[in-house]
N, C-alpha and C positions, 0 to 999 in steps of 0.2 A: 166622447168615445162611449162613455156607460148610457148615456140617452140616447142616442141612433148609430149602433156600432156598424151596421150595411150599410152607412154611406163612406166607408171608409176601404182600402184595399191594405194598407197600410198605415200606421203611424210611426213618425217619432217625438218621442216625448222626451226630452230632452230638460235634466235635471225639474224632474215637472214638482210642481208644490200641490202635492194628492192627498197628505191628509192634516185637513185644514183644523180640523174641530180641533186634534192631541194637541197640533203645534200652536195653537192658537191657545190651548190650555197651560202649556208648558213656559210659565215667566221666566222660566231659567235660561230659555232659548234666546240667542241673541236678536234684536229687533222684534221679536214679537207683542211686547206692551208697545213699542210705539210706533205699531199696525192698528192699533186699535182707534185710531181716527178713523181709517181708512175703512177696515172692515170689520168694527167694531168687538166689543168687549165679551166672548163666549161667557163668560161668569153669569151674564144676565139672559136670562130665559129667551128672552125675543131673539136673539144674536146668536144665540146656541142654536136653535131650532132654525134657524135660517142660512146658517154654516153647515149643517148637518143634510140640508134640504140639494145643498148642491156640493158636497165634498165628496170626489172621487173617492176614495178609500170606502169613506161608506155607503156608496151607493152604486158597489160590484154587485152584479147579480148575477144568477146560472142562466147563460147565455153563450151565445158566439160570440166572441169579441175579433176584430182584425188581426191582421199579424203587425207584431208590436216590437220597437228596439228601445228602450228605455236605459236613460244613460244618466249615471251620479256620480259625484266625487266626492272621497273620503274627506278633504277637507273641505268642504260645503258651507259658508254660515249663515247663508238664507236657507234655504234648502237641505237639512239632515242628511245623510246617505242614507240612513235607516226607513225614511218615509219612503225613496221608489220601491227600498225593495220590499218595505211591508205589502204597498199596493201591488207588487208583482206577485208576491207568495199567494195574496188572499186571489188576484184573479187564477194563478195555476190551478188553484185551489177549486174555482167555482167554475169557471168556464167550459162549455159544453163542444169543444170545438179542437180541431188540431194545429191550428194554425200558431205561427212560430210566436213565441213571449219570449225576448232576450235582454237581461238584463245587463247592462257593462257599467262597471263600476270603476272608476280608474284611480287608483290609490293615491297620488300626487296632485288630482287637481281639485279646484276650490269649486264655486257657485259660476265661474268666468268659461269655466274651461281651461284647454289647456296653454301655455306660456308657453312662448316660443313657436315661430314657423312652421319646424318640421311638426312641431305635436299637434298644432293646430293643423296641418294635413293630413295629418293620419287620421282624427277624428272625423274632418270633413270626410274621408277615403271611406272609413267605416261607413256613414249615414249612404254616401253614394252607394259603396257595397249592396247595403239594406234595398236601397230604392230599386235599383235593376236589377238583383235577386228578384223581386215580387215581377216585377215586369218582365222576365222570363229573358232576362240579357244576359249570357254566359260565357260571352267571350269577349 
């Protein structure tokens, strides 16, 4: 989204993991030392500089972005809730464009989504919502 935001009409981002470098800093956070196989240890210069090179968060810039539904839950433990909406605030923030940033944050659910049938419909319901909003489907 932040490297070629025109080839997009919409997104959804869906409890996204946007700011790599803080979380990736923060050993207080659960699983994040042992991510560091994987995508190695930001402490060291090389792995800092290379998580910073491609972590959304940091690399919002004053532009058009699409129109956007970004979705978190307060009990989250891969995924913070405080990361999408940092990365929301800072694009509100930056973005040159009018197109819709919606943030929903659903106070009950973890990194899975939501438990249970009907919630898990309703969420589906919402993204549907989102997608033929933009495709201009209103009835």
């Amino acid at each position: 989204v932040n490297y070629e935001p025109q080839l997009f009409e919409g997104v959804i981002a869906a409890v996204p993991f946007v700011d790599v470098v803080t979380t990736m800093l923060d050993e207080r956070i659960p699983l994040t030392t042992g991510e560091y196989d994987e995508w190695g240890d930001p402490n060291e210069k090389e792995y800092y500089e290379y998580m910073l090179s491609y972590s959304p968060y940091d690399n919002v810039e004053a532009k058009a972005y699409p129109n956007m539904l970004v979705t978190t839950g307060l009990h989250d433990s891969q995924v913070q809730y405080w990361e999408p909406a940092k990365w929301v605030a800072k694009l509100r923030d930056m973005k040159t464009d009018d197109n819709l940033l919606l943030l929903k944050t659903n106070m009950d659910f973890g990194h899975g989504g939501a438990s249970g049938r009907f919630e898990t419909y309703k969420e589906t319901a919402l993204e549907y919502a989102f997608m033929l909003y933009l495709l201009g489907v209103n009835q």
